[in-house]
N, C-alpha and C positions, 0 to 999 in steps of 0.2 A: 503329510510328509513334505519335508523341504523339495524344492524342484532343483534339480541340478545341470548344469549346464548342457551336458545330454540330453535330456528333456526337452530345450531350448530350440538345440539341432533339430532334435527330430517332429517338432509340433511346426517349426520354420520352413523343414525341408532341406536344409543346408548341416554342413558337415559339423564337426565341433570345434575344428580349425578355423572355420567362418565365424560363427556367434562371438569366437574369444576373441578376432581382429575386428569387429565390429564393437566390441565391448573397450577394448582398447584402440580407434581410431587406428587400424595398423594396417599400411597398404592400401592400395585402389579396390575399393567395393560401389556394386553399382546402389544408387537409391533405392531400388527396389529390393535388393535382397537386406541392406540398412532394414527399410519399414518392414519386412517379413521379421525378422529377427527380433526387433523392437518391439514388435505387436506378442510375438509369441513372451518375451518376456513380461509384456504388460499383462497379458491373459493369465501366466504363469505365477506373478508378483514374483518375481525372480529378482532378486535383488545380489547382483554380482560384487560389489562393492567389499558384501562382507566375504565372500568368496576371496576377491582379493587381499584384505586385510588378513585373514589365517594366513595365507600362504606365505605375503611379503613379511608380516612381523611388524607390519608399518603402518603410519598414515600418508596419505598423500603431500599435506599441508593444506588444499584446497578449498576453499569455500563457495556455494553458489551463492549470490544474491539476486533473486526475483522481485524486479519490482516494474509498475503500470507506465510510467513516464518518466524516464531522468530527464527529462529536456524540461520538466516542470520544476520551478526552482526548491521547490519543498522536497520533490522528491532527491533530486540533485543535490542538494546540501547533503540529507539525511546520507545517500549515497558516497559523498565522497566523504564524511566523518568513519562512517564504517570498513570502508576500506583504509585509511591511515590508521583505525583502533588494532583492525588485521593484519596490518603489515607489520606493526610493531612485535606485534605476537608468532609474528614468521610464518604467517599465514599470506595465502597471494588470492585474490579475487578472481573469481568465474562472473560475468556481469550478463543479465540476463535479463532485457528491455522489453516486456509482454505484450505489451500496449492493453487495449481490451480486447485481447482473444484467448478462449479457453484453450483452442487448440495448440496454439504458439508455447503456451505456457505447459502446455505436456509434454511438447517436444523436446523445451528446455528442459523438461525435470528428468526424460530419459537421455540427452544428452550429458548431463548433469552425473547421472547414475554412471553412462559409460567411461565420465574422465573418473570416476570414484573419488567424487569427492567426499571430503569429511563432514561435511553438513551445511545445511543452506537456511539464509533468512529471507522470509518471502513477505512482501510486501505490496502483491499486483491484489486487486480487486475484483476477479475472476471466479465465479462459484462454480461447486459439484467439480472440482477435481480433484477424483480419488483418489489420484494416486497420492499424494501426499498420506494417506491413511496406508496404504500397500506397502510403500517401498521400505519402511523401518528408519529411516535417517534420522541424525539431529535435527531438529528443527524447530524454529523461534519464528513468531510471526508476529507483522506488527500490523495493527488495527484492522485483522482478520481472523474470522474463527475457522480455519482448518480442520481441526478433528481434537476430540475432547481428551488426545495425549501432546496434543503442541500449544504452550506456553503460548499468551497473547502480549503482548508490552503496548501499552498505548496511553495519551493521553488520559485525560479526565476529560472527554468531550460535552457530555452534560454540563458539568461547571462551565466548558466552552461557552458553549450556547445559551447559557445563563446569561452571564457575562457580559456577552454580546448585548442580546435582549434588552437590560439593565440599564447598559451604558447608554442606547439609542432612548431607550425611556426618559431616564432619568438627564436627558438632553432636551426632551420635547417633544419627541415624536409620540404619535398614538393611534397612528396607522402601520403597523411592522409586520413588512414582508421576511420571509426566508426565501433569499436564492440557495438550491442547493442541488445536489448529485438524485441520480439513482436512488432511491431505500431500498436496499439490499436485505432481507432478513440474514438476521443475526451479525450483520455490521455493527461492530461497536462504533464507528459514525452516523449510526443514528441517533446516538445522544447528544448531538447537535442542533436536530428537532426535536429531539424529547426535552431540552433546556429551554429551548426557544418558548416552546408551549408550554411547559410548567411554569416560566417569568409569568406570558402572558394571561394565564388562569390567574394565577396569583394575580395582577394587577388588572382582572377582568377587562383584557380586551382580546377581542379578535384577533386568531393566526389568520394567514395570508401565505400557504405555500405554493412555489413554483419550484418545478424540474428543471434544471437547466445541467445536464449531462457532462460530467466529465471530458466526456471523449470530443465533445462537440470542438468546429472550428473556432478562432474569435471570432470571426463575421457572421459566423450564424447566431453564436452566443448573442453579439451584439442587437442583430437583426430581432433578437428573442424579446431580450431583454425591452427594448424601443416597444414593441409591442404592449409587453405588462405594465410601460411608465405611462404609454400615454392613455390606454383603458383603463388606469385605477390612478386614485391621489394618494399614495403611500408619500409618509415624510420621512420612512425610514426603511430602511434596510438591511437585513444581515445575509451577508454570503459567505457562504460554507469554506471560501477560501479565496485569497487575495489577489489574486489575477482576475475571477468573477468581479469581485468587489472597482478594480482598477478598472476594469470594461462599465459599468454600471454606471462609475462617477465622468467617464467619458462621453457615455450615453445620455446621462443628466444634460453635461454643456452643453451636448448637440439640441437639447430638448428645451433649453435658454431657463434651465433650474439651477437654481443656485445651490452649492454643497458648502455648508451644512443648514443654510438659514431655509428650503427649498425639501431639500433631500438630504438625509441622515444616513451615511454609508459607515459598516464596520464589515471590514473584513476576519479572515482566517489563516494561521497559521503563521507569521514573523518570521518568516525566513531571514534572513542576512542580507539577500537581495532586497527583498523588501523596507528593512529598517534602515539601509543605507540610501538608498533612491528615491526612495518613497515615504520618507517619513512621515509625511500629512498624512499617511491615510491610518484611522484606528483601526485595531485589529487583536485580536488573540493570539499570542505567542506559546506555538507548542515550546518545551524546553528541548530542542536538539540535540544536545551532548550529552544529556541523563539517556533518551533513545537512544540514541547511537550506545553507548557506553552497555545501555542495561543487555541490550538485544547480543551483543557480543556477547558481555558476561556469561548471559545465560545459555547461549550457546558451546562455548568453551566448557560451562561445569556438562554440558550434555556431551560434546564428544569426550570429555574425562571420565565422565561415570552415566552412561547409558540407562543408569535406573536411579539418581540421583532425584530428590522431590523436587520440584519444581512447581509455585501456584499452577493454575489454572488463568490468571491474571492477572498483569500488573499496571497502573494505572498512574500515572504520573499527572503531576499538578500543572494545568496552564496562569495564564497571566492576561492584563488587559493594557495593553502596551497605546497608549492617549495620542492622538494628532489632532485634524482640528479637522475630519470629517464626520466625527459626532461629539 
């Protein structure tokens, strides 16, 4: 049986006048009776949204968008594409910066519930949060598996990591490391090491992987990286994404290697920042505006029609955008 806002009050402790201004940010409520009420609807799967929607006749216009780092220029692009595809559509942005914390990222997704918004695109890198599976929302995720009823949009990152691989090869190298994240099970970015090794089998030579964490500092990155260059002779390298890559080829000078006759660097991901500023450096260009574009899309046929088909995946084509660091 549906749980009803009653339910709420009474598993919380607080009246039904409290759960509803809490559900609606309405008035001074203390944080503590907020997490009482929160908690009992996360226990509940109480999903008030649609509660509101009978009653108003409406939608809100609202959208979340969950993502790990705007202050990273990949994500930052991706992010402000999606907000001008939404505005156009008269839709207004909820922005929701996770960083890597599971917890952060619940709190937006019940924040999120209590503005009632009309659906959200998640994009943090955060596992085992169920409630994305609980709460019933639209929801479009990119290059993460949420749950086997939210649409994934991502890249070809296999082709990626091919790519990558290939270019460093077919440059000269024949020592090729991978700088890259976390392996996350069931990140569709780890077909970025799944490319990397399938090149390398093919051209029977030796993988070379190293972790080097998303979340980390540059200085520690840096500090990382100094380490792996000067314990191994690698002539090449691919990093799972271009700010890695830029720390690496910095690290090289410091290390009096020369890029590319020394050390073979390709990066990830072609941001705008990147191919304006940096264009020496090679690298894989996700396509931004097919993401941005598809992730909308497919969100908008989801708040239209609720049981509309929708893959299970969609997988867009990268590129291998040439400088002169491989």
């Amino acid at each position: 049986m549906k749980p009803k806002l009653n339910d709420v009050a009474k598993l919380a402790g607080v009246s039904a006048t409290t759960v509803s201004r809490v559900i609606n940010n309405h008035g001074y409520l203390s944080q503590k009776t907020k997490d009482k009420v929160f908690e009992a609807m996360r226990e509940l799967h109480y999903q008030p949204n649609n509660m509101a929607r009978s009653l108003q006749g409406k939608k809100t216009r609202l959208i979340g968008v969950i993502f790990s780092d705007i202050s990273h220029p990949f994500f930052g692009e991706l992010v402000s594409r999606i907000e001008k595809l939404l505005f156009a559509q008269n839709y207004k942005v909820i922005l929701c910066n996770s960083a890597d914390d599971p917890q952060k990222e619940r709190e937006y997704l019940q924040m999120l519930m209590a503005n009632q918004v009309d659906g959200i695109i998640a994009g943090a890198h955060n596992l085992g949060i169920e409630e994305y599976q609980q709460y019933g929302l639209p929801i479009i995720s990119f290059d993460r598996y949420l749950s086997d009823n939210v649409p994934i949009v991502s890249s070809d990152n296999q082709q990626g990591g091919r790519l990558a691989t290939q270019a460093l090869h077919q440059a000269g190298a024949q020592k090729i490391a991978i700088f890259t994240g976390k392996n996350h099970a069931g990140s569709p970015t780890n077909g970025r090491r799944e490319g990397y090794e399938a090149y390398l089998k093919t051209a029977q030579l030796t993988p070379h992987f190293h972790e080097i964490p998303f979340e980390w500092s540059p200085a520690l990155k840096m500090m990382t990286i100094k380490k792996i260059l000067v314990a191994n002779d690698y002539d090449g390298v691919f990093c799972s994404d271009d700010l890695t890559a830029l720390l690496t080829i910095n690290v090289a000078k410091q290390l009096q290697l020369s890029v590319p006759d020394d050390l073979k660097v390709v990066g990830y991901d072609g941001t705008a920042l990147i191919r304006n500023y940096h264009p020496d450096l090679t690298t894989i260009e996700q396509p931004l505006a097919d993401i941005s574009e598809l992730l909308v899309s497919l969100l908008l046929q989801r708040i239209a029609d609720a049981e509309c088909d929708l893959e299970p995946m969609y997988q867009l084509p990268v590129k291998l955008v040439k400088g002169i660091t491989a």
